[in-house]
Biopython code that builds the backbone (N, CA, C, O; Angstrom):
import numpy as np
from Bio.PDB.StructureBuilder import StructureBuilder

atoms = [
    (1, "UNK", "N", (16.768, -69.224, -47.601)),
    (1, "UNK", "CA", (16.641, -68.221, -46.605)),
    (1, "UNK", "C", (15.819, -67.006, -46.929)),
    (1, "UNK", "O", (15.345, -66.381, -45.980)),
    (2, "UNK", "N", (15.561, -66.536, -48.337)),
    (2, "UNK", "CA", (15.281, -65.407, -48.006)),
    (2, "UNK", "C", (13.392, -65.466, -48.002)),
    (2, "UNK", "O", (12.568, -64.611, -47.678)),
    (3, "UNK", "N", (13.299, -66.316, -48.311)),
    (3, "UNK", "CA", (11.420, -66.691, -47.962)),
    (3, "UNK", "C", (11.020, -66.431, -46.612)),
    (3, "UNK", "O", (9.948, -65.904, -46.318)),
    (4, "UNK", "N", (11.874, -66.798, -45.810)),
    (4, "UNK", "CA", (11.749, -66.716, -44.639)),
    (4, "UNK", "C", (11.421, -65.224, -44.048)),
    (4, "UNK", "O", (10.461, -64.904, -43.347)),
    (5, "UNK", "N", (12.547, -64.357, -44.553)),
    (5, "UNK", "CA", (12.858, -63.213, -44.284)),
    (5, "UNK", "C", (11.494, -62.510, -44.932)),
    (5, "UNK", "O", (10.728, -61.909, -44.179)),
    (6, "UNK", "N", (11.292, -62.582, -45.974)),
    (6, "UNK", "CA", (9.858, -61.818, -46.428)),
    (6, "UNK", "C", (8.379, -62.097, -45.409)),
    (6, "UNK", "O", (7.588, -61.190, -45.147)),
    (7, "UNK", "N", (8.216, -63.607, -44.901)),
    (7, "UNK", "CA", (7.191, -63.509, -44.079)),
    (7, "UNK", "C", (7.297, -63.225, -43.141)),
    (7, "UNK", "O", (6.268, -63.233, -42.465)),
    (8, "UNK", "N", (8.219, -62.915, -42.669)),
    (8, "UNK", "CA", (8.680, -62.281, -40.912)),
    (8, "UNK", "C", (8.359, -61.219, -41.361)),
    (8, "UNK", "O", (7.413, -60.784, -40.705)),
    (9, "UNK", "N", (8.738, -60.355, -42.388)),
    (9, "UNK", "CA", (8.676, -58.666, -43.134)),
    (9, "UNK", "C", (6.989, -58.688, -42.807)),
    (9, "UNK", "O", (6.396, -58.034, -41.949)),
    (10, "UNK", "N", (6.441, -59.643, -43.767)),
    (10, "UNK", "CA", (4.911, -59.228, -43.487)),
    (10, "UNK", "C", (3.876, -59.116, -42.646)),
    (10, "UNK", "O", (2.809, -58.510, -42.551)),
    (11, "UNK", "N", (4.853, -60.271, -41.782)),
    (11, "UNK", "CA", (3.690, -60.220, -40.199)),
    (11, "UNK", "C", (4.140, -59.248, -39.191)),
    (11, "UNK", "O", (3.857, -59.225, -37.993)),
    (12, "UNK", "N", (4.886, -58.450, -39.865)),
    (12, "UNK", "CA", (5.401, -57.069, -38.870)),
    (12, "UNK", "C", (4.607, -56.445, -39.257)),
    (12, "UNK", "O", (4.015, -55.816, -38.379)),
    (13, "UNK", "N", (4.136, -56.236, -40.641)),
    (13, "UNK", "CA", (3.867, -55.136, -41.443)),
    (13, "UNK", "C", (2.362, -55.152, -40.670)),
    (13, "UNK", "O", (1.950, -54.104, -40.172)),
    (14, "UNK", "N", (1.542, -56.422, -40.592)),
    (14, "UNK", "CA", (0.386, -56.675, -40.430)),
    (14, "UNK", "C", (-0.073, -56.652, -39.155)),
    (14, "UNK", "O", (-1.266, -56.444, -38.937)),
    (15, "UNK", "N", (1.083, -56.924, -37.861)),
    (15, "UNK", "CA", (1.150, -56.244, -36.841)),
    (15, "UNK", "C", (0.892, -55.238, -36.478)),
    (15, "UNK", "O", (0.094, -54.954, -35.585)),
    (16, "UNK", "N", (1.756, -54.291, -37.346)),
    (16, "UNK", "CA", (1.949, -52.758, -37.164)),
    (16, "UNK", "C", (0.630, -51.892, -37.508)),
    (16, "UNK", "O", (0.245, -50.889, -36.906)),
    (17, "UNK", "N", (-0.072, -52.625, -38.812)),
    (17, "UNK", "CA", (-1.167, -52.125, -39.387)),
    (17, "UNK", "C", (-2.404, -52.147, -38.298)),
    (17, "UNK", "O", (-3.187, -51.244, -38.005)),
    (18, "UNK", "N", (-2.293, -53.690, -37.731)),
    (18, "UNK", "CA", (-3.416, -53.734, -36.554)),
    (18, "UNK", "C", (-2.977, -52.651, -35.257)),
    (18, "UNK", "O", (-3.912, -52.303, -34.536)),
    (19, "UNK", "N", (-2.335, -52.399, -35.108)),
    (19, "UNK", "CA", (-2.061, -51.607, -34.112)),
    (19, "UNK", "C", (-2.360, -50.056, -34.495)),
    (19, "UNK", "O", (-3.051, -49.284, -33.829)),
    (20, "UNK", "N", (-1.685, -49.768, -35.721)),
    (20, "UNK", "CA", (-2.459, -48.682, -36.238)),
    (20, "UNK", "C", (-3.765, -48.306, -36.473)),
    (20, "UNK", "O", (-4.185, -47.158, -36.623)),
    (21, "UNK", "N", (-4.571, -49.660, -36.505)),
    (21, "UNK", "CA", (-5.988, -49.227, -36.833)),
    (21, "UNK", "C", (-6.323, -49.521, -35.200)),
    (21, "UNK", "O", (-7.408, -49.011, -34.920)),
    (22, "UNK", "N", (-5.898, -49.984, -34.412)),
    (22, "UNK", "CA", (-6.380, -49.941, -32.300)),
    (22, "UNK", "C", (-5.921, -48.603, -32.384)),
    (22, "UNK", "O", (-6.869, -47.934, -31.974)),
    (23, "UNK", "N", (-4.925, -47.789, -32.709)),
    (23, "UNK", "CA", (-4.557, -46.957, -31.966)),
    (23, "UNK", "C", (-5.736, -45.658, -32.715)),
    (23, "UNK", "O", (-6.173, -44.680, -32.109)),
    (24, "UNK", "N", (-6.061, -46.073, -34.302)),
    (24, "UNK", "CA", (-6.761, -45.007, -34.671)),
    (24, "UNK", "C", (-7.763, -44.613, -33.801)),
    (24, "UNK", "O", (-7.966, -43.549, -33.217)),
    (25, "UNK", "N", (-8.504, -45.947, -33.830)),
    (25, "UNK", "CA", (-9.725, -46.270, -32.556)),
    (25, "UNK", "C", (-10.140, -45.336, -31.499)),
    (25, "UNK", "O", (-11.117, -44.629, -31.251)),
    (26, "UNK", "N", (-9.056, -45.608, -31.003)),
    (26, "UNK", "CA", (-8.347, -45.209, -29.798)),
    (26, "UNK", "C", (-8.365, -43.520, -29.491)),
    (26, "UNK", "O", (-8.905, -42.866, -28.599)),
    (27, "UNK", "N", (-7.379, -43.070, -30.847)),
    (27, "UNK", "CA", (-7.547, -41.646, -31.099)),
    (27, "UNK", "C", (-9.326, -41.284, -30.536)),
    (27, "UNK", "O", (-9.633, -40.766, -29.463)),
    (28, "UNK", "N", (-10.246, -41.728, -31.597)),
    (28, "UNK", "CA", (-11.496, -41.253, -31.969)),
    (28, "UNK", "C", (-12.008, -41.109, -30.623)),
    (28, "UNK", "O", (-12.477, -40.088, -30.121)),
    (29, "UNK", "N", (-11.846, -42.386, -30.037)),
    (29, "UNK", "CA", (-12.955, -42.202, -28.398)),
    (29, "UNK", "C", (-12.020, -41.243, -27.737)),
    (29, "UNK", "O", (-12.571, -40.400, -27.029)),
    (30, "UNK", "N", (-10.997, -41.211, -27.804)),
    (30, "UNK", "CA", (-10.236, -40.333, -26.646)),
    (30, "UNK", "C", (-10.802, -38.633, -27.153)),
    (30, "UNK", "O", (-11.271, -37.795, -26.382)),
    (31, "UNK", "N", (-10.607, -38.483, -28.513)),
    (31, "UNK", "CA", (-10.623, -36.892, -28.822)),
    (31, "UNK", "C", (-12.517, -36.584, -28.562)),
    (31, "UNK", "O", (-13.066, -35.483, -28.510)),
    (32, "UNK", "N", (-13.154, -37.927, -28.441)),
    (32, "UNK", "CA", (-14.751, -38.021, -28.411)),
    (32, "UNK", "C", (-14.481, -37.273, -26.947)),
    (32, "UNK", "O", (-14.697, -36.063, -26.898)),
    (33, "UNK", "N", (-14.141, -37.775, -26.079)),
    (33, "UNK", "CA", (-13.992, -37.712, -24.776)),
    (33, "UNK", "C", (-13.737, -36.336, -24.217)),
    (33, "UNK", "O", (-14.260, -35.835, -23.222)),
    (34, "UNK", "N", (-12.776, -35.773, -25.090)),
    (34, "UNK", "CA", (-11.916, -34.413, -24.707)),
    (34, "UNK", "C", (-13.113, -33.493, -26.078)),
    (34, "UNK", "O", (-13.114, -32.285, -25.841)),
    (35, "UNK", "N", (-13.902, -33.812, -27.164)),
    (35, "UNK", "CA", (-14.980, -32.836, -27.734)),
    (35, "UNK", "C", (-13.753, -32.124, -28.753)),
    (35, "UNK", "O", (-13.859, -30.956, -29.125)),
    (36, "UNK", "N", (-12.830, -32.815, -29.059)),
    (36, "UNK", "CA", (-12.036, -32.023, -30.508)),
    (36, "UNK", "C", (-11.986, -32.966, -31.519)),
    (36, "UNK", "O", (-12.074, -34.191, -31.428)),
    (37, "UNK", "N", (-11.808, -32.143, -32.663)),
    (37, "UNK", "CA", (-11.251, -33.508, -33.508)),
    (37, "UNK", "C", (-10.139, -33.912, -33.475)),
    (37, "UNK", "O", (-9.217, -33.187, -33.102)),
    (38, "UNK", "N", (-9.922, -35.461, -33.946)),
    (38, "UNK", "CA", (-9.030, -36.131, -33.746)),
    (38, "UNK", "C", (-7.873, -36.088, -34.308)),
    (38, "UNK", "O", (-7.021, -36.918, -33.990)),
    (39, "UNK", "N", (-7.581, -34.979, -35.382)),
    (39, "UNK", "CA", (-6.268, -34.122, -35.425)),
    (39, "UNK", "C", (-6.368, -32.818, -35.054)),
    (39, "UNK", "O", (-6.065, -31.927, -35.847)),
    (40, "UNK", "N", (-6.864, -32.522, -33.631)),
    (40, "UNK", "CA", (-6.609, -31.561, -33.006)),
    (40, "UNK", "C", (-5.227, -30.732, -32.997)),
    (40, "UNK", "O", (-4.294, -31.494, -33.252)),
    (41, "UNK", "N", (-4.942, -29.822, -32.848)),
    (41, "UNK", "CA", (-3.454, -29.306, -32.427)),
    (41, "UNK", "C", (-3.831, -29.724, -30.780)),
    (41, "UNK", "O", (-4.838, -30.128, -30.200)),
    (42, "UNK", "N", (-2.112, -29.307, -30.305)),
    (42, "UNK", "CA", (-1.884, -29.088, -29.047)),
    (42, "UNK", "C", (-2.609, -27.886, -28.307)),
    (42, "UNK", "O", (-3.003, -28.054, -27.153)),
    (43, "UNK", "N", (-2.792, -26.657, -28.969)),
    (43, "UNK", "CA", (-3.117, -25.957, -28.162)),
    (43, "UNK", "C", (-4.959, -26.136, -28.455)),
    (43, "UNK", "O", (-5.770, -25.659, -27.661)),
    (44, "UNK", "N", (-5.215, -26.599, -29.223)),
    (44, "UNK", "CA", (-6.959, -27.124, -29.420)),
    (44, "UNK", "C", (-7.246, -27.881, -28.062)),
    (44, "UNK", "O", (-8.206, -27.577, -27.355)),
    (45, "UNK", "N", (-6.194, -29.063, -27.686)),
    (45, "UNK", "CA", (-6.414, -30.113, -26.733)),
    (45, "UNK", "C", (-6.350, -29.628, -25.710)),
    (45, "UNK", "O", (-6.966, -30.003, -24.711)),
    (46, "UNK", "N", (-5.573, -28.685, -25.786)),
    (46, "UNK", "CA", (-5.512, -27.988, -23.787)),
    (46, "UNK", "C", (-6.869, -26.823, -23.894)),
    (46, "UNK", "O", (-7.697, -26.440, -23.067)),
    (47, "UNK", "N", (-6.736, -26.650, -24.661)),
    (47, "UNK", "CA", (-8.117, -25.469, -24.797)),
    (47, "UNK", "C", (-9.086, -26.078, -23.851)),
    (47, "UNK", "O", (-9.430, -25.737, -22.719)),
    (48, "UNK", "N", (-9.545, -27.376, -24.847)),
    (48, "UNK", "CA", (-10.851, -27.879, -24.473)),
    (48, "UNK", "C", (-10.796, -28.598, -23.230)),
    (48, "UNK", "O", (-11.843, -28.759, -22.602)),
    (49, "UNK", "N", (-9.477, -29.146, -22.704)),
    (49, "UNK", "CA", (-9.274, -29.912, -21.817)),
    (49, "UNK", "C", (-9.568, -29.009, -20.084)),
    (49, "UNK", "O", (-10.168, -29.323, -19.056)),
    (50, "UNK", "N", (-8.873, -27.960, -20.474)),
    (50, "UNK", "CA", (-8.492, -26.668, -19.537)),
    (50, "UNK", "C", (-10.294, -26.260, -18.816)),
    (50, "UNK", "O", (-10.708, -26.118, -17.666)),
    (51, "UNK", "N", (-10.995, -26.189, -20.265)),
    (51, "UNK", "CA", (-12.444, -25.877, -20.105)),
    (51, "UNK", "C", (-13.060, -26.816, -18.932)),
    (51, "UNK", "O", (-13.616, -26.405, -17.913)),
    (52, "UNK", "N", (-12.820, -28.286, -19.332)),
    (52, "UNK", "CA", (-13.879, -29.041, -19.274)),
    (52, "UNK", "C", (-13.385, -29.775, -17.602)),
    (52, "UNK", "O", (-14.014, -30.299, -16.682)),
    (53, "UNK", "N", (-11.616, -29.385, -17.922)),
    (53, "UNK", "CA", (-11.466, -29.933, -15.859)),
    (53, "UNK", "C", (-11.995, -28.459, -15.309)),
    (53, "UNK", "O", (-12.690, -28.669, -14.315)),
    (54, "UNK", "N", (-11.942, -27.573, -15.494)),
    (54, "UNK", "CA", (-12.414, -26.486, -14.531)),
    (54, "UNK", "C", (-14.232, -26.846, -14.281)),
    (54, "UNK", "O", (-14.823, -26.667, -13.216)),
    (55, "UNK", "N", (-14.756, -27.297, -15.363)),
    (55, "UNK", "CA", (-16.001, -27.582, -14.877)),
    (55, "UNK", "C", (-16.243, -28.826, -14.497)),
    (55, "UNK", "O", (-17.442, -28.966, -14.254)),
    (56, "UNK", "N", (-15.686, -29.690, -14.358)),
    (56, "UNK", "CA", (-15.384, -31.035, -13.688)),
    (56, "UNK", "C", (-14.643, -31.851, -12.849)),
    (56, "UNK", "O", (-14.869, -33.026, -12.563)),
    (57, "UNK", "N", (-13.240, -30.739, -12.270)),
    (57, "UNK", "CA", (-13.141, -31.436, -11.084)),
    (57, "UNK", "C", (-13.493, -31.757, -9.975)),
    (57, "UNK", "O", (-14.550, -31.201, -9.679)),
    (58, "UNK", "N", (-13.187, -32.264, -9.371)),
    (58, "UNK", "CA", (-14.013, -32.703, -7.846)),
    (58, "UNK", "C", (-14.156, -31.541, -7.029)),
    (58, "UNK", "O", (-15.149, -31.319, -6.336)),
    (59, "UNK", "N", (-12.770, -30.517, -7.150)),
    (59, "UNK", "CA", (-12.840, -29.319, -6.380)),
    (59, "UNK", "C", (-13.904, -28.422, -6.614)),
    (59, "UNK", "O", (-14.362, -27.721, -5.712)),
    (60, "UNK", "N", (-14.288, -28.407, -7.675)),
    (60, "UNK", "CA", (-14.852, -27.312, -8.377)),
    (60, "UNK", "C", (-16.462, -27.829, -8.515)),
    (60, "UNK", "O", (-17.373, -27.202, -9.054)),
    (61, "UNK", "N", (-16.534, -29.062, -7.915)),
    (61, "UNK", "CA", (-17.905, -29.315, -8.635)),
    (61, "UNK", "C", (-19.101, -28.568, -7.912)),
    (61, "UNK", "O", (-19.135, -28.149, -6.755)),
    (62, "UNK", "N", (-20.183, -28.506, -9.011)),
    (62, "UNK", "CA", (-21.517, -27.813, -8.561)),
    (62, "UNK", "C", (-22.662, -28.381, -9.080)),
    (62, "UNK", "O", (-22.776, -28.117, -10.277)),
    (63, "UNK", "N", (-23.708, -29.179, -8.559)),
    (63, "UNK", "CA", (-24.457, -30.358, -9.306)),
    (63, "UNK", "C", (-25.128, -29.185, -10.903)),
    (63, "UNK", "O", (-25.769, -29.369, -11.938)),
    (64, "UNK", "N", (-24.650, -28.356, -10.390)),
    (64, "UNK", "CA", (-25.239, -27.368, -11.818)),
    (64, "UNK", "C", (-25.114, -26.959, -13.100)),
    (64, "UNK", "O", (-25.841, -26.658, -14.047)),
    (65, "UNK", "N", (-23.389, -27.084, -12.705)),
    (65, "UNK", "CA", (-22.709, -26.706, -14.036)),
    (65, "UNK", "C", (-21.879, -28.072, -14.427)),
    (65, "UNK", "O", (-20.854, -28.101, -15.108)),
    (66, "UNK", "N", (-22.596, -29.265, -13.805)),
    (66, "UNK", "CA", (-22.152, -30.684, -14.395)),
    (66, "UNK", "C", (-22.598, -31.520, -15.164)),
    (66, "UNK", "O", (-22.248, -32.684, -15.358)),
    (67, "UNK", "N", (-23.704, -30.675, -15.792)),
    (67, "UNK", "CA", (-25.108, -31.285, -16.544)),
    (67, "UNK", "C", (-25.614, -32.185, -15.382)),
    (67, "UNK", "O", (-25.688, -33.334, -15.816)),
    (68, "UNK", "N", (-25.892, -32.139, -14.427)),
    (68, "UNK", "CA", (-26.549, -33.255, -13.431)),
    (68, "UNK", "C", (-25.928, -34.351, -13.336)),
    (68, "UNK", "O", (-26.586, -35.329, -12.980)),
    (69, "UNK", "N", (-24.587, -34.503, -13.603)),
    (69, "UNK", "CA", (-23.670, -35.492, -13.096)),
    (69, "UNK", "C", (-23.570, -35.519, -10.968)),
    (69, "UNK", "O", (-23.523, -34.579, -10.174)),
    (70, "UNK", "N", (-23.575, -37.101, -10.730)),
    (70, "UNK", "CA", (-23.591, -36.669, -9.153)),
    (70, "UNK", "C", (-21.499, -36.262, -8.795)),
    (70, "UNK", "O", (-20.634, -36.455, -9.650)),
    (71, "UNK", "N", (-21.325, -35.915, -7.896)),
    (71, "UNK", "CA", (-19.809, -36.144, -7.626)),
    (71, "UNK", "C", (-19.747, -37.098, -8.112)),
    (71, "UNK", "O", (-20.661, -37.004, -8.932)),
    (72, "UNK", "N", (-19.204, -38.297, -8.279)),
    (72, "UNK", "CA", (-19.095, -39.541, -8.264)),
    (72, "UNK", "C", (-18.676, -39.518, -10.045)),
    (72, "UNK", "O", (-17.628, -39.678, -10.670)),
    (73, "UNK", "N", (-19.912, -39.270, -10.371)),
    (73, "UNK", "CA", (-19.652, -39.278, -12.290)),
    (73, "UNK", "C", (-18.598, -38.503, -12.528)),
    (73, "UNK", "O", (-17.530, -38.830, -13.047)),
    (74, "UNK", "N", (-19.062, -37.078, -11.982)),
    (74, "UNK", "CA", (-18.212, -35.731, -12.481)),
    (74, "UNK", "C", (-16.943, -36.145, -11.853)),
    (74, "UNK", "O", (-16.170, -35.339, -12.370)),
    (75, "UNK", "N", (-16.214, -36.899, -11.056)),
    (75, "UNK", "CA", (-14.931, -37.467, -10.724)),
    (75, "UNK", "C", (-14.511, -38.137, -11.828)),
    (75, "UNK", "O", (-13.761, -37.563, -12.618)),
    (76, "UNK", "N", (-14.945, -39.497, -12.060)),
    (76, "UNK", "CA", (-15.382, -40.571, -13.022)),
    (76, "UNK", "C", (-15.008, -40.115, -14.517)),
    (76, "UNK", "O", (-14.490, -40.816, -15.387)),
    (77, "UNK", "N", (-15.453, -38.570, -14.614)),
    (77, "UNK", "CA", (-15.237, -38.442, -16.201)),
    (77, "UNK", "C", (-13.773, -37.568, -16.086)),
    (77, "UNK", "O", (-12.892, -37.462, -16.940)),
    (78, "UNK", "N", (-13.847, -36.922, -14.573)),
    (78, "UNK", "CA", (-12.712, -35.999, -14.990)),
    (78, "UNK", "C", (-11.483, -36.562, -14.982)),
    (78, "UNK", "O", (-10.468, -36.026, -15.429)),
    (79, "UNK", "N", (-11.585, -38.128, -14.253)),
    (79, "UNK", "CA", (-9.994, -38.911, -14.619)),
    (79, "UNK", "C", (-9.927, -39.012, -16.353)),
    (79, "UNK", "O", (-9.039, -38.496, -17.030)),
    (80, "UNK", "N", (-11.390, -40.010, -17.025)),
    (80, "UNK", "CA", (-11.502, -39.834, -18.370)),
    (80, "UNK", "C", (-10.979, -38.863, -19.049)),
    (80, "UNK", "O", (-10.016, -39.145, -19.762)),
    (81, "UNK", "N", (-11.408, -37.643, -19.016)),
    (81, "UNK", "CA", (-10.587, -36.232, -19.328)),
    (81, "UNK", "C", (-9.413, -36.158, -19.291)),
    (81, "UNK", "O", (-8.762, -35.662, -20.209)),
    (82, "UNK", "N", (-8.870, -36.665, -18.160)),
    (82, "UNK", "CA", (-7.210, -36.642, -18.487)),
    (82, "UNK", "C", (-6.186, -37.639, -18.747)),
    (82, "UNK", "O", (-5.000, -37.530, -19.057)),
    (83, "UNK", "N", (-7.121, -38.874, -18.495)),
    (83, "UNK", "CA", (-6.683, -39.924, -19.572)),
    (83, "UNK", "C", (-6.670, -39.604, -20.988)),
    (83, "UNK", "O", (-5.849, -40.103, -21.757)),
    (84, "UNK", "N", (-7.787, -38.575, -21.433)),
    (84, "UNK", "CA", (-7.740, -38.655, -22.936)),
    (84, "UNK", "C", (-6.438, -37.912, -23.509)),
    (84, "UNK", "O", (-5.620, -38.221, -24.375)),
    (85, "UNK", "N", (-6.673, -36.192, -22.202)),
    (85, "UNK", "CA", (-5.658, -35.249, -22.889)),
    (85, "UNK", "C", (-4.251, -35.907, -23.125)),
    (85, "UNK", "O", (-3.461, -35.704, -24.047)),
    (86, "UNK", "N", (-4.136, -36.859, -21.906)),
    (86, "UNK", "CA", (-3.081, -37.473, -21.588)),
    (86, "UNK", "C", (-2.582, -38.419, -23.476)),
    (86, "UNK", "O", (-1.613, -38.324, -24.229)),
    (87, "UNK", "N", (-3.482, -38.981, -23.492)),
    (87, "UNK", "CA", (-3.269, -39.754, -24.712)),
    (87, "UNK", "C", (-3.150, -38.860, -26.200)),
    (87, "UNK", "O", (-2.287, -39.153, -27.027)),
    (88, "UNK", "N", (-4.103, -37.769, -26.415)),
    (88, "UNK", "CA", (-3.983, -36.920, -27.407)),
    (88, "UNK", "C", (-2.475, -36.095, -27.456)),
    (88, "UNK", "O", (-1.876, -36.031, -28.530)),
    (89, "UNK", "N", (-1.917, -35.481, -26.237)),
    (89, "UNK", "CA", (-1.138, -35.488, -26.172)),
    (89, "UNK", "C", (0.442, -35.924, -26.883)),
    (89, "UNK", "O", (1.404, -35.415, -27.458)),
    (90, "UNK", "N", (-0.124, -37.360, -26.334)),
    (90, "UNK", "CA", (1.199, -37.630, -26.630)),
    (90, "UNK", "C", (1.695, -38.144, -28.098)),
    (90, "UNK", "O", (2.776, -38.618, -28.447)),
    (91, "UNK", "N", (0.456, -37.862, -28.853)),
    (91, "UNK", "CA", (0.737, -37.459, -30.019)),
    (91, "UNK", "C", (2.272, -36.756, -30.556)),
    (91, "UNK", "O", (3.074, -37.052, -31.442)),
    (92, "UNK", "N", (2.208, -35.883, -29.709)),
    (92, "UNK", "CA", (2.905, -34.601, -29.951)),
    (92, "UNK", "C", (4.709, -34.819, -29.081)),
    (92, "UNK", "O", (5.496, -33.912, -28.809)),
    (93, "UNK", "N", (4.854, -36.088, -28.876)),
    (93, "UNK", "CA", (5.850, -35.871, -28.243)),
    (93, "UNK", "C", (7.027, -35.987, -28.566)),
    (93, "UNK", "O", (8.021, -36.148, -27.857)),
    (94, "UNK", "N", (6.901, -35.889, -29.892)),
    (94, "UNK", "CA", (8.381, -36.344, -30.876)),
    (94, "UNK", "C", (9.311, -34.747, -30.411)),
    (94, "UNK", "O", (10.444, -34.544, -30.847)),
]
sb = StructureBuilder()
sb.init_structure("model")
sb.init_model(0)
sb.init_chain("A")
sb.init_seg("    ")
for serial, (resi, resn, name, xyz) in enumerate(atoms, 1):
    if name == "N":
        sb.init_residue(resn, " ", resi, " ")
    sb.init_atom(name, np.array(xyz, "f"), 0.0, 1.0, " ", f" {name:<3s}", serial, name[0])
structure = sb.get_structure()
C-alpha cells in the first residue's frame, strides 16, 4: 500500500506545480494589462486601475485621450481592465 500512496502524493504535487506555473502566467499578462508589476500591492492595483477606467470607459470616452482606440476597442480593453484588476485582486483575498 504505501507505493501507491506516494504516487498519488506526486501527481498532486505535479498538478499543483502546473497550475502554479498557468496561474504565474496568468499573473504576468493580467498585471501587463493593468501596467504594474506583478507583485503589485492592493493599493498599486487600484491606483493604476482607477487611472486607466476613467480614461477608458465607454462613458468617458474621447477618441483623444484613448490613444486612437475606436469605442469599440476602448470598451474591449476596459472589460480587459477589469478582468485583470479583478484577477490581481484576488490575490489579496485571504
Amino acid at each position: 500500500g504505501f507505493d501507491n500512496d506516494s504516487d498519488s502524493d506526486y501527481y498532486e504535487w505535479e498538478e499543483h506545480s502546473q497550475k502554479a506555473r498557468e496561474y504565474t502566467e496568468e499573473n504576468k499578462r493580467q498585471s501587463g494589462i493593468l501596467g504594474v508589476a506583478e507583485d503589485a500591492s492592493p493599493q498599486e492595483i487600484k491606483a493604476s486601475y482607477r487611472k486607466k477606467a476613467l480614461k477608458y470607459h465607454p462613458d468617458k470616452y474621447k477618441p483623444d485621450n484613448t490613444d486612437g482606440l475606436t469605442k469599440e476597442q476602448a470598451t474591449e480593453y476596459f472589460k480587459e481592465l477589469t478582468n485583470a484588476y479583478d484577477h490581481m485582486m484576488a490575490n489579496f483575498d485571504d
